[in-house]
C-alpha positions in Angstrom: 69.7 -55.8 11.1 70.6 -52.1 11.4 73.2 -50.2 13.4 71.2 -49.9 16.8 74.3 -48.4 18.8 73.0 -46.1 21.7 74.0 -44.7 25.2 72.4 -45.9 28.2 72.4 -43.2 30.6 72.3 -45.4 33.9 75.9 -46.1 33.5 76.2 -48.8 31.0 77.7 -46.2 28.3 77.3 -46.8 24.8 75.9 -50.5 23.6 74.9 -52.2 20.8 71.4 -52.7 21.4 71.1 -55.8 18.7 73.6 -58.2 21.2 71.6 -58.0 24.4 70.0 -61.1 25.5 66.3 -61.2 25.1 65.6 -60.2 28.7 68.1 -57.3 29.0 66.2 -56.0 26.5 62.8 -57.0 27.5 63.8 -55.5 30.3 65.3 -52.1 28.8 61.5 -52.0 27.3 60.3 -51.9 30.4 62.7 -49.3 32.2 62.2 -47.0 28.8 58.6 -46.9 28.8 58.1 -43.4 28.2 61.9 -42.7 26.6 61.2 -38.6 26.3 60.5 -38.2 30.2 62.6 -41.1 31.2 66.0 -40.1 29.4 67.7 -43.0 29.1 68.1 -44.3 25.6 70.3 -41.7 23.6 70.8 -42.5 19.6 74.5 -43.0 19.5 74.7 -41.6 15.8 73.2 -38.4 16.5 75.4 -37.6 19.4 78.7 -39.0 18.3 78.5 -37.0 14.9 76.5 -33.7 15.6 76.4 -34.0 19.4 72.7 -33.9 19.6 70.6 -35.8 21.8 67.8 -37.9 20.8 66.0 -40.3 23.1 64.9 -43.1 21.4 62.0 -45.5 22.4 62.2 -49.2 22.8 59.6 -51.6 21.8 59.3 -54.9 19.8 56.5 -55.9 16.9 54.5 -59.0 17.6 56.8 -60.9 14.5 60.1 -60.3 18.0 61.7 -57.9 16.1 63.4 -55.1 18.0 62.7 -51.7 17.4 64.9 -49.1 18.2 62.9 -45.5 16.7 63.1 -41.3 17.1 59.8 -39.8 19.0 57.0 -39.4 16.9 57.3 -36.0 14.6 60.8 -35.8 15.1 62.4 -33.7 12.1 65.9 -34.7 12.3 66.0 -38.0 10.1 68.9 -38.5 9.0 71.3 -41.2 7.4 71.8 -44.7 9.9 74.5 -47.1 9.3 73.8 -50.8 8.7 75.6 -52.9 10.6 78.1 -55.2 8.0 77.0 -58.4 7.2 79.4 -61.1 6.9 78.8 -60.8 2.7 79.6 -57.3 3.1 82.6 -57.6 4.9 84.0 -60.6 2.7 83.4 -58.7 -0.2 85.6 -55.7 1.2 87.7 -57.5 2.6 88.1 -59.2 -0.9 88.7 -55.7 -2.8 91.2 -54.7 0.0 93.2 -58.0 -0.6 92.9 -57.6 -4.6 93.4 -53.2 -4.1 97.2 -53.5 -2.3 98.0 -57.0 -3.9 97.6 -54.5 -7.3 100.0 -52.0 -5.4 96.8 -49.2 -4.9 96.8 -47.7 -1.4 93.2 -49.0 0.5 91.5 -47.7 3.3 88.3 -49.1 4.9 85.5 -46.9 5.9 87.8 -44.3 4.9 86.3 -40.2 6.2 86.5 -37.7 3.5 87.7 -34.0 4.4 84.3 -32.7 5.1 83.8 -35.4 7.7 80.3 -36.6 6.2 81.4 -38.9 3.7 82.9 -42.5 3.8 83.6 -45.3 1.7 83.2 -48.8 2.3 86.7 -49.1 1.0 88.8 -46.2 -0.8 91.2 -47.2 -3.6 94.0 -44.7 -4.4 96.2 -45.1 -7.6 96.0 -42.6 -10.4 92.9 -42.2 -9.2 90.8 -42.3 -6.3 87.7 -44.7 -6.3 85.4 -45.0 -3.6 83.9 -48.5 -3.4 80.7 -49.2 -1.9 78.9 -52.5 -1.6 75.1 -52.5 -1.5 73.9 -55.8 -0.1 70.4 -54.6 1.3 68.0 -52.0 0.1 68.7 -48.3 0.0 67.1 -46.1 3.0 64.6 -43.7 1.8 66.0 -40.0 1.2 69.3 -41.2 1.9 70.0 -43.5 -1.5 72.8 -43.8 -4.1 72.2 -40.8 -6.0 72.7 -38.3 -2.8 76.0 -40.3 -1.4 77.4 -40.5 -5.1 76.7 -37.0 -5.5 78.8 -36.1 -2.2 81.3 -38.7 -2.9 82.2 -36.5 -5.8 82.2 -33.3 -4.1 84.5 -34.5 -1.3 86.9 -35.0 -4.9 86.8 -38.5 -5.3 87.5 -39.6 -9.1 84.7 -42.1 -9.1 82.0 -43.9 -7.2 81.9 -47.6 -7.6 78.8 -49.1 -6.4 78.5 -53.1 -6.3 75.4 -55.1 -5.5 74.2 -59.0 -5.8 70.6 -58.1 -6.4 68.9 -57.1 -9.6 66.2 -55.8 -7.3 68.8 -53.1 -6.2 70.4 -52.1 -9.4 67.1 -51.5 -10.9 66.3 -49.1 -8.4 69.1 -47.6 -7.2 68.5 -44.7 -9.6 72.4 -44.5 -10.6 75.0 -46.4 -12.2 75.7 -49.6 -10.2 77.7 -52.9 -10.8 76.0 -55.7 -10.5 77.2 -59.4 -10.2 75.9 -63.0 -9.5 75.4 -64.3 -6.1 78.1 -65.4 -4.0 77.9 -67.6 -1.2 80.3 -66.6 2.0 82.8 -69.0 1.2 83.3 -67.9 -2.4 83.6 -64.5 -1.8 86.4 -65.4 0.8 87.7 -67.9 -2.2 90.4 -65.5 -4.0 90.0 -68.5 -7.1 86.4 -68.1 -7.6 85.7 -65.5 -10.2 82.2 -63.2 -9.2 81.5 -61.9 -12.4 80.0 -58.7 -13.2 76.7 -58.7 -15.1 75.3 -55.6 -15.3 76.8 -51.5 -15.1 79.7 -52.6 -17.6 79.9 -52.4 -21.4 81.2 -51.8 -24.5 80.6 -48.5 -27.1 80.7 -49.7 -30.4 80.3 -47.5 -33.4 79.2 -48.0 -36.9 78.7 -46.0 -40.1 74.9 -45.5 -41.0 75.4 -46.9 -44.8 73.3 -49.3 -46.6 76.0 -52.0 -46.4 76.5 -52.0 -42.8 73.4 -53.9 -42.3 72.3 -51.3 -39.1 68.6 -49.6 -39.1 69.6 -46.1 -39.2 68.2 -44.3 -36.0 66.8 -41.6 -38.2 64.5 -43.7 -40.2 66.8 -43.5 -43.4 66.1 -46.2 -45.6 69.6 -45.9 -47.7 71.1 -45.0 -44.1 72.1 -41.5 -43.2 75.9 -41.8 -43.9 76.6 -39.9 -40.4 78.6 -42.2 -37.5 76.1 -43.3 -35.0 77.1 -44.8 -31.4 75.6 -47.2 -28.8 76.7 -49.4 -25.9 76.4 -53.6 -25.5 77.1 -55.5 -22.4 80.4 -57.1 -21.9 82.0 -58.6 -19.4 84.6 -58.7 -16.5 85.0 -59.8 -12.8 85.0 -57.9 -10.0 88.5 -58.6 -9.2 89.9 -57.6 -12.9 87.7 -54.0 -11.9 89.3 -53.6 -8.8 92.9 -54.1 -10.6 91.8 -51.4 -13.4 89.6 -48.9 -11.8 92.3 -46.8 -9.6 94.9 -47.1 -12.2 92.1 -45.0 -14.8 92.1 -47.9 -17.3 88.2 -47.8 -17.0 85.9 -44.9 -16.5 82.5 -44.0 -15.7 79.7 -42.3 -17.9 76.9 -40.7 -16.3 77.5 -42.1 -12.6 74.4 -40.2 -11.1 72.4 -41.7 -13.6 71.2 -45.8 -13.9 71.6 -45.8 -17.3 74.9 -45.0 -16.8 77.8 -47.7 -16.7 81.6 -48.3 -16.8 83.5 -48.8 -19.8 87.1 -49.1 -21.0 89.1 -45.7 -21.2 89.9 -45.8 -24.7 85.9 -46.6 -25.3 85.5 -43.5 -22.9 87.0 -41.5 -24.9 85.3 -42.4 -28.2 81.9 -41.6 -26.4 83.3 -38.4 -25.4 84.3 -37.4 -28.7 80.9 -38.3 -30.3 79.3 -36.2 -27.8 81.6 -33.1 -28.6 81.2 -33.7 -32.3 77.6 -34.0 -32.4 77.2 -31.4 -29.8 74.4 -33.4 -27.8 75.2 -36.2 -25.7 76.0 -39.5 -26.6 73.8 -41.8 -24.6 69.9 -42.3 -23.8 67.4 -40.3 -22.8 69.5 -37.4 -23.5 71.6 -37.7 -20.2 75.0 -35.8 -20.2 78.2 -38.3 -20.1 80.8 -37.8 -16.8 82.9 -34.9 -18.1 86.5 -35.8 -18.5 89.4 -34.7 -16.9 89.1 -36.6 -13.3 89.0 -34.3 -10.2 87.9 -30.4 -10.6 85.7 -31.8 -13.7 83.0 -32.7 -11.6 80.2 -30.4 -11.7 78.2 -31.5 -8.9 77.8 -30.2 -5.4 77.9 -31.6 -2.3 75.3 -29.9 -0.5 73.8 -31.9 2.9 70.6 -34.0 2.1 67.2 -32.5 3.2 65.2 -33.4 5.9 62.4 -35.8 5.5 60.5 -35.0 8.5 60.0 -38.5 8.9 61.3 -40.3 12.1 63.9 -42.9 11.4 62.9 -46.2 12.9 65.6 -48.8 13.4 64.5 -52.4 12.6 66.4 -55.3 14.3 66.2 -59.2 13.4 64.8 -61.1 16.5 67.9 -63.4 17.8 
């Protein structure tokens, strides 16, 4: 179920078109046959952020699911909030609770200065760490990479993105925690540990010699004798994250990237300084490691994603 908030311009002001009974809204589909001439479903998003008027038309698919979508060959697509699940809310409602129990300032749904980007919940410490859980799949042209990317800009220390599903940290296309599945009532159970799985790990570093028993990554049978690096999964829960991320006793490498991952600071710093030493980076597929240094380090921009050209449809679940 998506955020289907509009304005009904016969007087009934801005609604959430996902709580009307099935014949208020069969009978909205009827009253917004032709929703360009008729003028009476306005997208609540549009106008409330850029104060531009859409009219939206109203019909359902044969499975009863309500469909709230632009006009055909609309350009402005754009990014649509999904309305909170009761998972997502428990689980930010969970890193609150463990965030200011820790001492952090928290802030849900917390606007950055340039008024485009939020954060499911924002942690501030030593640092600030921007929280975002991902329970359902990423919109298309509006996915992880873009929203980290602007995160950043906006001069946030860190994006922390969490999901449940493997589907969605394998394609997420950027550095993403990922933990089992929780029922509701264990991620409202402060006792039960959800454990992260995947997006943390350890940097462990050997000496290429004969007798430390490694292959040597240059094909040197007697080893090469230089000091070669690489990362293993570890573990840690969610809550033990939320207590060290602000507080800069973890880090993130290459958090635009899905190969990237969070490690501990000191093992931050050795993969820094194997990367300076070598003088290429220290990871896979020759991606560049987060440079250090926290805020003003950050060399990415926050320019506005393009337009698709697509027109946005809204999906809604049938009650």
């Amino acid at each position: 179920m998506h955020n289907n908030l509009v304005y009904l311009t016969d007087g009934r002001g801005k609604i959430d078109a996902s709580v009307l009974s099935d014949a208020q809204w069969d009978q909205l589909v009827a009253d917004n046959r032709d929703s360009a001439r008729r003028r009476l479903v306005k997208y609540a998003w549009c106008w409330d952020e850029d104060r531009v008027t859409h009219w939206m038309r109203t019909y359902s698919l044969g499975s009863g699911t309500r469909v709230v979508a632009h006009q055909p060959g609309e350009v402005a697509d754009h990014p649509y909030r999904a309305l909170e699940s009761d998972e997502h809310k428990a689980y930010c409602d969970r890193v609150e609770r463990v965030g200011v129990t820790e001492g952090f300032k928290a802030r849900r749904e917390a606007r950055a200065r340039d008024g485009l980007t939020r954060s499911d919940v924002l942690l501030v410490g030593s640092r600030e760490v921007s929280y975002e859980m991902q329970h359902s799949p990423f919109k298309p042209g509006y996915g992880a990479r873009e929203r980290t990317r602007r995160t950043l800009a906006a001069q946030r220390d860190a994006v922390a993105w969490h999901t449940d599903s493997s589907i969605i940290a394998e394609r997420a296309r950027v550095a993403m925690l990922r933990s089992n599945q929780a029922r509701l009532p264990q991620i409202e159970n402060p006792r039960y540990a959800i454990r992260i799985l995947g997006g943390y790990r350890k940097v462990v570093t050997w000496g290429c010699t004969v007798r430390e028993g490694h292959r040597c990554p240059r094909r040197r049978s007697a080893g090469c004798g230089a000091v070669h690096i690489r990362t293993e999964p570890t573990g840690i829960t969610l809550d033990d994250f939320i207590r060290q991320a602000p507080a800069g006793l973890i880090m993130p490498v290459q958090p635009l990237d899905r190969l990237g991952f969070w490690t501990t600071v000191q093992e931050f710093r050795i993969w820094m300084d194997h990367a300076a030493e070598t003088g290429r980076p220290a990871g896979r597929r020759g991606a560049t490691p987060l440079a250090a240094g926290g805020r003003g380090a950050l060399p990415w921009d926050g320019g506005r994603r393009p337009r698709s050209g697509r027109p946005a449809t809204h999906r809604l679940s049938p009650r």
